[in-house]
C-alpha positions as CSV (number, residue, x, y, z in Angstrom):
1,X,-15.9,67.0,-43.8
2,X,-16.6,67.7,-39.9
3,X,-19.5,65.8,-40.1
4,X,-17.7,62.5,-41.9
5,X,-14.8,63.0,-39.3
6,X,-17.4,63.4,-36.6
7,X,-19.1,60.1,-37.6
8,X,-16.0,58.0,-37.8
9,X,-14.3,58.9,-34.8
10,X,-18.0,58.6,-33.1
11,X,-18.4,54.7,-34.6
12,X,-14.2,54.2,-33.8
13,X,-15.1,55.3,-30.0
14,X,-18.2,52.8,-29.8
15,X,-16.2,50.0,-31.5
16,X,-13.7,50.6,-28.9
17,X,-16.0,50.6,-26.1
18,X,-17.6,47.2,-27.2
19,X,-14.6,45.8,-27.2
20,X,-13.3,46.9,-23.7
21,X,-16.8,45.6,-22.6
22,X,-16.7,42.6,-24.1
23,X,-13.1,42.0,-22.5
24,X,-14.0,43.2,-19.6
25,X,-16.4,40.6,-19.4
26,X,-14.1,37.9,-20.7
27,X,-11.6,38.6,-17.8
28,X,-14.5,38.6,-15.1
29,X,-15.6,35.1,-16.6
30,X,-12.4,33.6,-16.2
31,X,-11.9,34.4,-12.5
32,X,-15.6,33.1,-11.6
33,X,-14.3,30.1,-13.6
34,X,-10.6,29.8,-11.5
35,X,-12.5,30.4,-8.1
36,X,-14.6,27.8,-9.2
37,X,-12.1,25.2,-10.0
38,X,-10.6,25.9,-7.2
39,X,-13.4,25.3,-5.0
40,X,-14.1,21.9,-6.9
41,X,-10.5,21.0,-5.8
42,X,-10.5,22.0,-2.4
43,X,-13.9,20.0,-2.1
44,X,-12.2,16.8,-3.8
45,X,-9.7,16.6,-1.8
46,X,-11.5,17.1,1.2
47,X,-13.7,14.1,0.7
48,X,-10.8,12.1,-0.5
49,X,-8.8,13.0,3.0
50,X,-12.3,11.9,4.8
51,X,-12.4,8.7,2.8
52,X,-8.8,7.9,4.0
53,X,-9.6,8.6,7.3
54,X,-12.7,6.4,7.5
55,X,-10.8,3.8,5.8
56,X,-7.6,4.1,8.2
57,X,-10.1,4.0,11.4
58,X,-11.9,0.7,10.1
59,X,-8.1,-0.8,9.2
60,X,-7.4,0.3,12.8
61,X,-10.3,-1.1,14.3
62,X,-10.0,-4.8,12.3
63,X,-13.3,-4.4,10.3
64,X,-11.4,-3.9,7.3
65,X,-8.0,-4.4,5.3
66,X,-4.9,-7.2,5.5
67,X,-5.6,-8.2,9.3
68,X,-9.5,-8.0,8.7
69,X,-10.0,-12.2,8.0
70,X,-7.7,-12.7,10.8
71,X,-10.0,-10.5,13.3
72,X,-13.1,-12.0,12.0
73,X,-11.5,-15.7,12.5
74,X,-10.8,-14.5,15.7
75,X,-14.0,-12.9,17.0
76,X,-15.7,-16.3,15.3
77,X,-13.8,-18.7,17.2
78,X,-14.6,-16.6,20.6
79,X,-17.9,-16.5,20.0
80,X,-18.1,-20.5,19.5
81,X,-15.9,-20.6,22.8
82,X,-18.5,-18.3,25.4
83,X,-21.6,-20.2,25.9
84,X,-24.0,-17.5,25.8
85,X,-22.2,-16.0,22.7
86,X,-21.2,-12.8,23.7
């Protein structure tokens, strides 16, 4: 009867242990996963806030947006006006 209880409480204690492991390992996965994320997001909106600032240094300097025909007319009719066409 020792034996059978033995056994049992053996196979219970490595079922048990199997399980912690494998939720051990569950729970480790899913914070790699969250830093991971997280690091995708930081990096996204790091390039977006690049992209805006490119995009808000070419609207400030003419070369692109609402005002950016209107500079190039501009620049075109001044370089028609200098004779050596700079």
């Amino acid at each position: 009867m020792s034996l059978a209880a033995g056994l049992i409480l053996s196979l219970f204690g490595a079922t048990s242990f199997l399980f912690f492991v494998s939720c051990e390992r569950d729970r480790r996965r899913e914070i790699l996963d969250r830093k991971a994320t997280i690091k995708r997001q930081r990096a996204f909106k790091l390039a977006d806030l690049s992209r805006r600032r490119r995009r808000q240094t070419r609207v400030a300097a003419g070369t692109e947006g609402p005002d950016a025909k209107e500079a190039a007319k501009i620049l075109a009719a001044m370089m028609r006006e200098s004779p050596a066409g700079t």
